[in-house]
C-alpha positions as CSV (number, residue, x, y, z in Angstrom):
1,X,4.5,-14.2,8.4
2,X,3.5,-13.5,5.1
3,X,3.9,-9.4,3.7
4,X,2.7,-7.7,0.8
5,X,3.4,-4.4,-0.5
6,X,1.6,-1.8,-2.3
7,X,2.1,1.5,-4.0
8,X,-1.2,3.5,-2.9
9,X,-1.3,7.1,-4.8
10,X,-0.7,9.8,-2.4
11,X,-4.5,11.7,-3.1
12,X,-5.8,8.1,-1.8
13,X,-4.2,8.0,1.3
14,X,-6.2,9.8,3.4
15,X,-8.9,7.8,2.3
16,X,-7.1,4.5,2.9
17,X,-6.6,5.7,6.8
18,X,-9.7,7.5,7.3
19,X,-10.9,9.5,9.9
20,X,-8.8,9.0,13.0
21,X,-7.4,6.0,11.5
22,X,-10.9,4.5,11.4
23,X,-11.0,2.7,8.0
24,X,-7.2,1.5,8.0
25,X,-8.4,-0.2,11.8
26,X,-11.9,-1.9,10.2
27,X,-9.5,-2.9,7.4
28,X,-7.3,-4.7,10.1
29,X,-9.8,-5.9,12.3
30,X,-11.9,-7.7,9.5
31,X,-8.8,-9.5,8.1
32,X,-6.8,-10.1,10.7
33,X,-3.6,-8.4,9.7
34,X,-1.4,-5.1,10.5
35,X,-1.3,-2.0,7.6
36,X,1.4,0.1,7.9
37,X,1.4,3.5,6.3
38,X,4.0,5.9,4.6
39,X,2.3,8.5,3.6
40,X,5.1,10.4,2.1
41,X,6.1,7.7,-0.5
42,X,2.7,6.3,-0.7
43,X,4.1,2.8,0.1
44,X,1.9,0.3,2.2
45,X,3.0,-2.5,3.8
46,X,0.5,-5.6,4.8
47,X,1.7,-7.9,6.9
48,X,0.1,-11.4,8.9
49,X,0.2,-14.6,9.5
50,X,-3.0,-15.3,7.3
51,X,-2.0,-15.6,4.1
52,X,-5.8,-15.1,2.9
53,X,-6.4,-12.1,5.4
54,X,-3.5,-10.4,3.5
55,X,-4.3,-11.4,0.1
56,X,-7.5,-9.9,0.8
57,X,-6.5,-7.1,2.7
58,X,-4.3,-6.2,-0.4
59,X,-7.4,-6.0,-3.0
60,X,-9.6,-4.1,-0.5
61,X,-6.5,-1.7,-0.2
62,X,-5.9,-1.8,-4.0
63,X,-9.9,-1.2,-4.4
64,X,-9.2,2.0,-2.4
65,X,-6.2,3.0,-4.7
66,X,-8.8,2.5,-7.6
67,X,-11.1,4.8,-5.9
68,X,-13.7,2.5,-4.0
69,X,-15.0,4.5,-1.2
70,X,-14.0,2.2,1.7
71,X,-17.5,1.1,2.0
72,X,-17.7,-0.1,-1.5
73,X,-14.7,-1.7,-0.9
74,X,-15.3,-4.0,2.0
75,X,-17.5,-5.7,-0.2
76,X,-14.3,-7.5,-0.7
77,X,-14.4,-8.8,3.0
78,X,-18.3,-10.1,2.4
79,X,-18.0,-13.1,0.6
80,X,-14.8,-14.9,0.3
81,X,-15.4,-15.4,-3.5
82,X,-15.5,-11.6,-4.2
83,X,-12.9,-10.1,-6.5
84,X,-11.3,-7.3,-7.9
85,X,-11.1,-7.1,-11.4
86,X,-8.9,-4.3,-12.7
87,X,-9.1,-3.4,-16.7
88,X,-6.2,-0.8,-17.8
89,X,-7.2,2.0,-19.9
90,X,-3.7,3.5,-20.5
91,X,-3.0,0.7,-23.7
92,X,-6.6,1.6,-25.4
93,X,-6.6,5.2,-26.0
94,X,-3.4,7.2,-27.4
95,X,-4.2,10.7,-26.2
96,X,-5.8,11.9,-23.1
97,X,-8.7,13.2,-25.1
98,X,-9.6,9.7,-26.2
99,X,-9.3,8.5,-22.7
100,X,-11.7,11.2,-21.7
101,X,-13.7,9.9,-24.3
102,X,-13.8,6.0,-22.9
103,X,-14.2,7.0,-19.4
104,X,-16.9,9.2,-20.7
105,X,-18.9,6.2,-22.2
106,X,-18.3,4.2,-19.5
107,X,-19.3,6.4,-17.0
108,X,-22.6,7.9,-19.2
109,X,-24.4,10.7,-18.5
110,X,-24.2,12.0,-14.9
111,X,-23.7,8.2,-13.8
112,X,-26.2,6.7,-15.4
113,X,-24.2,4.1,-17.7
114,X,-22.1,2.6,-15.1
115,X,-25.0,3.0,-12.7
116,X,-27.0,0.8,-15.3
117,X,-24.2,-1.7,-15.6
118,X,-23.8,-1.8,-11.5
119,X,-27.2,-2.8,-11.3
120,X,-27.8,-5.3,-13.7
121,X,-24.8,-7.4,-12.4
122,X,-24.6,-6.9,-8.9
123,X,-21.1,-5.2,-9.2
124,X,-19.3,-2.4,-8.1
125,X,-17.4,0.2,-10.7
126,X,-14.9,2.8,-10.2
127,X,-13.6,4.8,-12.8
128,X,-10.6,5.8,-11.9
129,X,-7.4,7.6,-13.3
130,X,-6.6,5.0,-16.4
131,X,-8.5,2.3,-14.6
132,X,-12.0,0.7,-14.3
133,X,-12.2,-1.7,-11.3
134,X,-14.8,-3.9,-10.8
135,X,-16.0,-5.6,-7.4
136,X,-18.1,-8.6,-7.8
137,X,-18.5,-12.4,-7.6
138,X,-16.9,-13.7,-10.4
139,X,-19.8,-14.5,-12.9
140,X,-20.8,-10.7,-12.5
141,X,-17.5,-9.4,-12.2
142,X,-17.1,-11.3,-16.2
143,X,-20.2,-10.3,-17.6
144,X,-19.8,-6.1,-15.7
145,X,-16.3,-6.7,-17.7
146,X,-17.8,-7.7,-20.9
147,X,-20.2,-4.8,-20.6
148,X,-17.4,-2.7,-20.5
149,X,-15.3,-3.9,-23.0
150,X,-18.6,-3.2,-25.2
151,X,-18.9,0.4,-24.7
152,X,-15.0,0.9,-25.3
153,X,-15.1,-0.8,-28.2
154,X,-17.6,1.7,-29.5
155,X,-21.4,-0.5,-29.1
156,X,-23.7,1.6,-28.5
157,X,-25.4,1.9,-24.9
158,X,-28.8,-0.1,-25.7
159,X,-26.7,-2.8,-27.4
160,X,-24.9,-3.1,-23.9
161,X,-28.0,-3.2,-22.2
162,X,-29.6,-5.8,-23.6
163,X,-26.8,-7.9,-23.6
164,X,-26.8,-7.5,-19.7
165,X,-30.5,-8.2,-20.0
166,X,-29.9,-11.1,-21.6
167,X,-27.2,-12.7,-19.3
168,X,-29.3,-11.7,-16.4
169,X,-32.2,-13.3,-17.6
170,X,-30.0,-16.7,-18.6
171,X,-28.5,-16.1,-14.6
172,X,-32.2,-16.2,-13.0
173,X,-33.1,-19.5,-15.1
174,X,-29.8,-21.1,-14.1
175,X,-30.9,-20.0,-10.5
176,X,-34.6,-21.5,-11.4
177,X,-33.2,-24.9,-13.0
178,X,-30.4,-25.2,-9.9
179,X,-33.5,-25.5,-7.4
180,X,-36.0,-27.1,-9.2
């Protein structure tokens, strides 16, 4: 039996269970494992005999934490190659106004910047607390990292664009040269 625990913040729990339990029994279904829930402390405990089922189990609970809607989330449980990629905020910015400030630029106007970035590598983003998670197959989840990175270092939007551009561009001829 293999167990893993996990600190979920206490505004995410609800979402973790769901409606009537819902998502925390999809979440146990698709992986083969058992959740259980303290809601007061915020602790959750996976357990099974799948070692994979509750590594996985434990990023698409984590991806909730990081405030994936459960949907986005299961993305987790599509491909086994999917990842969660989890950059920390809290070290690069001093005061909360500067954090503001990052999340700002990463988020762009009304969604638009991590929107863009989403889009142009397949990912998923959640901008979260002191966090940025990122859902994707590893190639994307590296280059929706990069693109990140970029705009907290200060480059400005259309720099970060065209990079992604670029490696899209370079991804579709690898695709092109792999089959021809």
């Amino acid at each position: 039996m293999t167990t893993q625990e996990i600190k979920v913040s206490t505004a995410r729990i609800g979402v973790l269970i769901g409606k009537s339990g819902s998502t925390k029994r999809e979440i146990e279904e698709k992986t083969g494992i058992t959740l259980r829930i303290d809601s007061e402390e915020g602790m959750v405990t996976i357990e099974g005999e799948d070692p994979v089922g509750v590594m996985t189990a434990t990023n698409v609970v984590s991806a909730i934490n990081r405030g994936f809607s459960p949907e986005r989330a299961f993305r987790l449980l599509e491909d086994e190659d999917m990842m969660l990629d989890v950059l920390d905020l809290a070290d690069l910015s001093g005061t909360t106004r500067q954090l503001e400030r990052l999340r700002g630029r990463i988020i762009g106007k009304a969604g638009t910047s991590r929107a863009q970035i989403e889009d142009m590598t397949s990912t998923e983003i959640s901008v979260h607390g002191k966090t940025v998670a990122i859902i994707g197959l590893p190639d994307q989840a590296e280059t929706a990292r990069k693109a990140v990175e970029m705009l907290i270092q200060g480059v400005p939007h259309e720099h970060v664009y065209g990079f992604l551009d670029r490696k899209k561009k370079e991804a579709k001829q690898t695709m092109l040269e792999y089959y021809s």
